[in-house]
ROTIRO-889850 format. One record per residue (C-alpha): residue number from 1; residue in three letters; x, y, z. Coordinates in steps of 0.1 Angstrom, whole numbers, padded with zeros to 4 digits, m for minus. Layout:
# ROTIRO-889850
{n->NUM	res->Ala	x->X	y->Y	z->Z} .
...
***
This chain:
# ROTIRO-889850
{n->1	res->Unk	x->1116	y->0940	z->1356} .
{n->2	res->Unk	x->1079	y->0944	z->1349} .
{n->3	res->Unk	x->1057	y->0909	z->1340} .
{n->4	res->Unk	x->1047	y->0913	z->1299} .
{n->5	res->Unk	x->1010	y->0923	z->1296} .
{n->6	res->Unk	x->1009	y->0891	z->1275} .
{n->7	res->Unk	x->1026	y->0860	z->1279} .
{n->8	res->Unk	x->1025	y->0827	z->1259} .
{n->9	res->Unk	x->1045	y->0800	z->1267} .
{n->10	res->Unk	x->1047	y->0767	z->1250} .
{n->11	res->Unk	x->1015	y->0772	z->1234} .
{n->12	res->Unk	x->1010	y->0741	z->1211} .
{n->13	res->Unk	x->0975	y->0734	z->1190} .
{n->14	res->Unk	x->0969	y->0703	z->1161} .
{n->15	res->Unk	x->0944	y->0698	z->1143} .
{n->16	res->Unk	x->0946	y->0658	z->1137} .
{n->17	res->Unk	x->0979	y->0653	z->1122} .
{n->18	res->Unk	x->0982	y->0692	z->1112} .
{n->19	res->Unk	x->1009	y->0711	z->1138} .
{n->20	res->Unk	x->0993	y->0739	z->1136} .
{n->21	res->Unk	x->1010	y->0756	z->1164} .
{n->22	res->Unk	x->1043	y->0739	z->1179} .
{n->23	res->Unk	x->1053	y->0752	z->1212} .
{n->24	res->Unk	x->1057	y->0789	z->1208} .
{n->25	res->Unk	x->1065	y->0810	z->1237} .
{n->26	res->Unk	x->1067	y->0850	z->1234} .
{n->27	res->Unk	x->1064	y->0881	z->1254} .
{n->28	res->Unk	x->1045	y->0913	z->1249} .
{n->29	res->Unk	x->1058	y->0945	z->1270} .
{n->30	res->Unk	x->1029	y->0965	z->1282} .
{n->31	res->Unk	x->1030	y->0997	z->1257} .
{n->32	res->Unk	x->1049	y->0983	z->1227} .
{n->33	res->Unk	x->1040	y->0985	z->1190} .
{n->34	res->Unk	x->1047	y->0949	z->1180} .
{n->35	res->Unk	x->1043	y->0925	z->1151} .
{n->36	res->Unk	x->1037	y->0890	z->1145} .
{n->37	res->Unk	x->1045	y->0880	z->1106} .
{n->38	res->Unk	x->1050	y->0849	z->1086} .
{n->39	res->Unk	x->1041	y->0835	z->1051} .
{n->40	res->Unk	x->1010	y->0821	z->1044} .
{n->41	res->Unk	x->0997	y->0790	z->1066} .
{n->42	res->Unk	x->1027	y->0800	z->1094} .
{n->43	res->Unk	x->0999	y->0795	z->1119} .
{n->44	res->Unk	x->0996	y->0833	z->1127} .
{n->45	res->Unk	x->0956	y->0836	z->1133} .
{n->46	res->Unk	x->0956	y->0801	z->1149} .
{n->47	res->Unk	x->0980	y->0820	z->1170} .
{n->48	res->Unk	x->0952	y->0847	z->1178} .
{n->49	res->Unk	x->0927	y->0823	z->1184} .
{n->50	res->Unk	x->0945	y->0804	z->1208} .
{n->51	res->Unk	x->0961	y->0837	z->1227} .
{n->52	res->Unk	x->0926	y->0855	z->1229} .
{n->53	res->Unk	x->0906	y->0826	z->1237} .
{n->54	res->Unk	x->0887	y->0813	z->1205} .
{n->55	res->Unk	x->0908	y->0779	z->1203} .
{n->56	res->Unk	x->0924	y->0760	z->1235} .
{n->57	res->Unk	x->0962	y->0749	z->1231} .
{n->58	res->Unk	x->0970	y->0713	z->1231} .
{n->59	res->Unk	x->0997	y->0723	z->1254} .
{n->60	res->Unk	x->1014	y->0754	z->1273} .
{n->61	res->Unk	x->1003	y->0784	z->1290} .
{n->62	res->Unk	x->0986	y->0820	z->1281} .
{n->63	res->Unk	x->0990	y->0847	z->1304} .
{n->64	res->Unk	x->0974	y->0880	z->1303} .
{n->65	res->Unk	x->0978	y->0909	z->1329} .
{n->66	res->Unk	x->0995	y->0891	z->1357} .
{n->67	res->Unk	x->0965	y->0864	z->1352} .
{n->68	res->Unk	x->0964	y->0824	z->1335} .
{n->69	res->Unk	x->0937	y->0827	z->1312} .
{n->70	res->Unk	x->0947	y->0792	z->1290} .
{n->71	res->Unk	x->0913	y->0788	z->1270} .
{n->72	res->Unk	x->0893	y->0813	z->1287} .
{n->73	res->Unk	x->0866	y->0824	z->1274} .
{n->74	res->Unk	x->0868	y->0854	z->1247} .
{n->75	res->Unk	x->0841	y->0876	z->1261} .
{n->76	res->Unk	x->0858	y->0871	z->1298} .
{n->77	res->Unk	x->0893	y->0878	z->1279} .
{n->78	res->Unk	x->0876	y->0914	z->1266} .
{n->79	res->Unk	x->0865	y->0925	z->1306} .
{n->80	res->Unk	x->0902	y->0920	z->1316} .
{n->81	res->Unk	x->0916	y->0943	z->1280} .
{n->82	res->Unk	x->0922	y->0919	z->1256} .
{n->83	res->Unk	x->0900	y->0926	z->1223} .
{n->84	res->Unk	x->0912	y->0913	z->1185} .
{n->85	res->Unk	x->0898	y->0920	z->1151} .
{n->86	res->Unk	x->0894	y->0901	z->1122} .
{n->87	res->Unk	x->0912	y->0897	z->1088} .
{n->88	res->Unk	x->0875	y->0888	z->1072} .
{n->89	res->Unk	x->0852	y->0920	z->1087} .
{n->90	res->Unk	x->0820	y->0909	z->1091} .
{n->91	res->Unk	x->0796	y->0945	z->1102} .
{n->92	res->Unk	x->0765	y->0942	z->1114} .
{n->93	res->Unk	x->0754	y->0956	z->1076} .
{n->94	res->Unk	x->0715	y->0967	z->1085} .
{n->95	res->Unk	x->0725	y->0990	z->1113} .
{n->96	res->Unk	x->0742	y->1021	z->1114} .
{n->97	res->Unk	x->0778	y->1027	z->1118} .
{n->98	res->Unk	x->0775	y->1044	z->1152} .
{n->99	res->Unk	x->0753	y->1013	z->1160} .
{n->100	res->Unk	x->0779	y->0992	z->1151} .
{n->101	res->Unk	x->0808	y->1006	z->1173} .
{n->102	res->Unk	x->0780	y->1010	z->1198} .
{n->103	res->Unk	x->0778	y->0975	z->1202} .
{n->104	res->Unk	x->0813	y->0973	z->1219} .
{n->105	res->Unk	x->0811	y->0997	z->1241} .
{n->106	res->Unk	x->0785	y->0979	z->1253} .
{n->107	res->Unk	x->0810	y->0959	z->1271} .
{n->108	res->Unk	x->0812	y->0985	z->1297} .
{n->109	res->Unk	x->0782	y->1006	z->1294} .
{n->110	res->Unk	x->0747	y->0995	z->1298} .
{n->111	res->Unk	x->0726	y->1029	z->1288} .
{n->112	res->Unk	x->0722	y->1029	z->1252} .
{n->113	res->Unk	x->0730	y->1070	z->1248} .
{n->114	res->Unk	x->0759	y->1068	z->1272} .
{n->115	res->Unk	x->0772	y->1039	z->1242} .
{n->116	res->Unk	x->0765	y->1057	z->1211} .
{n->117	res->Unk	x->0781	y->1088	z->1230} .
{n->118	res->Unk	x->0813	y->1068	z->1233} .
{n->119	res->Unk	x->0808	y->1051	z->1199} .
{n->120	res->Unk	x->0812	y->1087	z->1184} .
{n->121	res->Unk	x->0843	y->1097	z->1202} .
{n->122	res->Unk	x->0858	y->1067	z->1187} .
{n->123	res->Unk	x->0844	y->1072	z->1152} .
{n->124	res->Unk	x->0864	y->1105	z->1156} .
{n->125	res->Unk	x->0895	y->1085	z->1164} .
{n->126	res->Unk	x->0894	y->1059	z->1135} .
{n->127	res->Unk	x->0882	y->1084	z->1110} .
{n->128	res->Unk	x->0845	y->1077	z->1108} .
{n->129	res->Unk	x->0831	y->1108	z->1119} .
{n->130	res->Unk	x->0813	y->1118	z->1088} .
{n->131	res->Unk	x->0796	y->1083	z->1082} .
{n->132	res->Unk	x->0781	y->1082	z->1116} .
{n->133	res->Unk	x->0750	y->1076	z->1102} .
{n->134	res->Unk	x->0756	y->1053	z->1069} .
{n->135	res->Unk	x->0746	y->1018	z->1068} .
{n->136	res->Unk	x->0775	y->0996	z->1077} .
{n->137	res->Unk	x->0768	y->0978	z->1044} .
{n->138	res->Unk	x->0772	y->1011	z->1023} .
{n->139	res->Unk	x->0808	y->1015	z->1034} .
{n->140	res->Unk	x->0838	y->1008	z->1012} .
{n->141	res->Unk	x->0864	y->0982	z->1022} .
{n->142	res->Unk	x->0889	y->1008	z->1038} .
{n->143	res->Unk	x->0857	y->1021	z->1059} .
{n->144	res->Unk	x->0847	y->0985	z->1069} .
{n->145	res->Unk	x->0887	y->0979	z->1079} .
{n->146	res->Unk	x->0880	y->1010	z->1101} .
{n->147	res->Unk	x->0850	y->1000	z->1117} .
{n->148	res->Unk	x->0861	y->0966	z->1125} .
{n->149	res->Unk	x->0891	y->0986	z->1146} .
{n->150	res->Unk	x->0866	y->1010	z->1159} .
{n->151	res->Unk	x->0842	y->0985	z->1173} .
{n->152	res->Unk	x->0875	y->0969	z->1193} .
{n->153	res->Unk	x->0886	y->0998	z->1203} .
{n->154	res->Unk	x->0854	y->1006	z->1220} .
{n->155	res->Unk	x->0856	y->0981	z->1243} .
{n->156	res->Unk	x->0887	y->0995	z->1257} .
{n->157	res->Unk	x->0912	y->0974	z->1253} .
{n->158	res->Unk	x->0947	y->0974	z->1270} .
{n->159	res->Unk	x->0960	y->0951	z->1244} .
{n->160	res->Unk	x->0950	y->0947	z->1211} .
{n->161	res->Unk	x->0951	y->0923	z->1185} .
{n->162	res->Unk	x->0953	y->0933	z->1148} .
{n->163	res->Unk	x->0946	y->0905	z->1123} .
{n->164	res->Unk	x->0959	y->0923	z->1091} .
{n->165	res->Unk	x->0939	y->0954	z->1097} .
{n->166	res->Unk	x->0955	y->0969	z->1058} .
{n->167	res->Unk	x->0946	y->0939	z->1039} .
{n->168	res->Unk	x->0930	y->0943	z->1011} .
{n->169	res->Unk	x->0937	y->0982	z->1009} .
{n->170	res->Unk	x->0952	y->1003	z->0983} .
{n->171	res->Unk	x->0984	y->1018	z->0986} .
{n->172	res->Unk	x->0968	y->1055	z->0997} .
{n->173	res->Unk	x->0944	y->1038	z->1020} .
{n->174	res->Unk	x->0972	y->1021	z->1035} .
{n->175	res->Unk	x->0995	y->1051	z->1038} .
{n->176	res->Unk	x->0961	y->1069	z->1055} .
{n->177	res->Unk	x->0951	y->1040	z->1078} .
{n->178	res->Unk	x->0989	y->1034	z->1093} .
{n->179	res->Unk	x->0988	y->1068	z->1112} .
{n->180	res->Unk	x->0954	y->1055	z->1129} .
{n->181	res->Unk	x->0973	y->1026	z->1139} .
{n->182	res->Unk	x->1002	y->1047	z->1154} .
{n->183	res->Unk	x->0979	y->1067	z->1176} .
{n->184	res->Unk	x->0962	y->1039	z->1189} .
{n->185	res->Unk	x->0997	y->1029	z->1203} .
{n->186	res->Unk	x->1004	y->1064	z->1212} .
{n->187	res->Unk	x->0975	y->1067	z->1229} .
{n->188	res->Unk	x->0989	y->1036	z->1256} .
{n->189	res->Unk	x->0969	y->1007	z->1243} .
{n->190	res->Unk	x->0996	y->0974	z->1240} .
{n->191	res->Unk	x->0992	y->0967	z->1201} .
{n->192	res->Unk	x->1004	y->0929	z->1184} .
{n->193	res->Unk	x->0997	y->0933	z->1147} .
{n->194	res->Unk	x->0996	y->0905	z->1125} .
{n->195	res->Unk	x->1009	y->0922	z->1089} .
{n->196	res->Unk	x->1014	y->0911	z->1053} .
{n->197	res->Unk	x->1022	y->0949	z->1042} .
{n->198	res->Unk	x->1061	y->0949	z->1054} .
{n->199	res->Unk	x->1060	y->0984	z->1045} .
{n->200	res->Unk	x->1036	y->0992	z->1075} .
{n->201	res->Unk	x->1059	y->0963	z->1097} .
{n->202	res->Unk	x->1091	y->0983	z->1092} .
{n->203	res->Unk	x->1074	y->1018	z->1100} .
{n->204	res->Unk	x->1056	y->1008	z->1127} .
{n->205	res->Unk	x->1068	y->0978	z->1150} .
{n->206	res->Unk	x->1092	y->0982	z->1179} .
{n->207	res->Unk	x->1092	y->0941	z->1178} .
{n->208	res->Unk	x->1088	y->0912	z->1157} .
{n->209	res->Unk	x->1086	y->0876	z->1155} .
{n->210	res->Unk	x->1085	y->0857	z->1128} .
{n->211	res->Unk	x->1063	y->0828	z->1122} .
{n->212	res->Unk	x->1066	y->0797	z->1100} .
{n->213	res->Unk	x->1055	y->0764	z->1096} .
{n->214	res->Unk	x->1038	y->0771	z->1133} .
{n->215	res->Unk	x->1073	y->0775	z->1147} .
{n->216	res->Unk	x->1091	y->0807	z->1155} .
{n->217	res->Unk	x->1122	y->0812	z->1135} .
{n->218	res->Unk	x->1134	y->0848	z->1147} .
{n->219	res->Unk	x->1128	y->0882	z->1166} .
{n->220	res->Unk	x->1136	y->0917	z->1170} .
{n->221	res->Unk	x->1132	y->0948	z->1155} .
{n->222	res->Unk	x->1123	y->0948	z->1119} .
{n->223	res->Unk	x->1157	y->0955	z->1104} .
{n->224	res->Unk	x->1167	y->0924	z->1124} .
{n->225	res->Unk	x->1142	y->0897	z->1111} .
{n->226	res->Unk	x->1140	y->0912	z->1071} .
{n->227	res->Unk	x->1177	y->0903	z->1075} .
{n->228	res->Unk	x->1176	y->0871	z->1088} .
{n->229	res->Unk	x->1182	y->0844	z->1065} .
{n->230	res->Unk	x->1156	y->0820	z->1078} .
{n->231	res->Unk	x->1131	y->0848	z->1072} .
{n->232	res->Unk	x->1144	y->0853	z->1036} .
{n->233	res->Unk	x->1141	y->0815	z->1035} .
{n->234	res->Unk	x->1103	y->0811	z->1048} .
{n->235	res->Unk	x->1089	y->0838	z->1029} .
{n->236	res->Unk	x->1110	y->0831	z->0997} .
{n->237	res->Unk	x->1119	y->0793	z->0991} .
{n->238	res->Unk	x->1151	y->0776	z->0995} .
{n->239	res->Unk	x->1185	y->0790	z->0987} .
{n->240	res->Unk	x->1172	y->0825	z->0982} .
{n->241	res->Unk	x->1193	y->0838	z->1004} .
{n->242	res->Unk	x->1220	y->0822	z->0992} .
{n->243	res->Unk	x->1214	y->0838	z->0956} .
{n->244	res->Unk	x->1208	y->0870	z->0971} .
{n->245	res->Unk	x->1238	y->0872	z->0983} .
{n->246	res->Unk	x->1256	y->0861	z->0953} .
{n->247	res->Unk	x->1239	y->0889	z->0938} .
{n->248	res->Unk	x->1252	y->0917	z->0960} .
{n->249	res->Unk	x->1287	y->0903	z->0960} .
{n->250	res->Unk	x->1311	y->0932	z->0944} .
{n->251	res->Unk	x->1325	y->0919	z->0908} .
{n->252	res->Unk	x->1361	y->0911	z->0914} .
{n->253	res->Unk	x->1380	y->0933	z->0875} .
{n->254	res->Unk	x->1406	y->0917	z->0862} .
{n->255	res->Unk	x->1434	y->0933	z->0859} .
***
């Protein structure tokens, strides 16, 4: 059986008498479409940061690509194909759009044509084509979404983290970006999503886990976990399920 592309296990982090992160151990299979989803506070980013190398864990093991990289740095984590994105999208707003995307490829290319080359092949891929040349400042929040996935994906990543790429977005601009985020996939890049928008996590993820309280409470495919009555429970407060199910129970007629 082949080794995961990523690996996490045991991976604990606290901040003072916070938990943020209590000994979580995952998988990722090398060409998979997976999620990572949770209420509010479940630890998901904290998860990020400590899997791609902005935080170290307190305790327990990353492994990326056959390699330990426990608290390696993030810009040595992005040579060996690991590149995430962020939930807030911070461009650099006085340069151009190609510039912007430029600035990843970077990464692998030193020439500055050969990098604003590659930065509009991707621009084609994300959907930026046309606003090559806009300020970064002038685009809308959808565009900055994309640009934010455009400048990680020019650094040609093998896996890549998604920190809710569709917050933030309309329902149209969410039904347009979800096809971008297919094809990334498609294309053979390893993509963990951290999603909000179920409607995106049921459509799109082969795989999910379930996040709460810095814990994992469940995993599978989506139709597994939205079942689960610990999910129900974490994202919905005690005894929901309970009542939902009371709900859906057939009325017993008299007769």
């Amino acid at each position: 059986m082949a080794e995961p592309l990523l690996q996490l296990s045991g991976i604990s982090r606290s901040f003072g008498g916070l938990k943020a992160v209590q000994d979580v151990s995952l998988a990722v299979p090398e060409g998979r479409l997976c999620a990572l989803i949770g209420p509010n506070g479940a630890g998901k980013t904290t998860l990020f940061a400590l899997m791609s190398g902005f935080l170290r864990p307190d305790s327990g093991t990353v492994r990326f690509a056959g390699q330990d990289i426990t608290g390696r740095e993030p810009h040595r984590n992005a040579l060996l194909g690991m590149t995430r994105t962020f939930q807030i999208v911070k461009p650099f707003a006085a340069q151009t759009v190609r510039e912007n995307i430029a600035v990843g490829a970077h990464l692998h290319v030193r020439g500055r044509a050969q990098a604003l080359a590659q930065a509009e092949h991707v621009a084609q891929w994300v959907g930026l084509a046309s606003q090559l040349d806009k300020p970064a400042s002038d685009l809308t929040v959808a565009g900055r979404k994309r640009l934010e996935l455009a400048r990680a994906l020019a650094t040609r990543p093998r896996l890549l983290l998604l920190d809710e790429v569709l917050a933030g977005l309309n329902p149209q601009e969410i039904a347009e970006m979800m096809p971008v985020v297919r094809g990334i996939a498609d294309s053979g890049v390893t993509v963990l999503m951290i999603e909000h928008v179920m409607q995106a996590v049921m459509h799109l993820a082969e795989h999910v886990w379930v996040l709460a309280q810095g814990r994992l409470i469940a995993e599978g495919n989506p139709q597994q976990v939205t079942s689960n009555e610990q999910v129900v429970e974490a994202y919905l407060g005690h005894g929901t399920a309970a009542r939902l199910r009371k709900a859906s129970a057939p009325v017993e007629v008299a007769a």
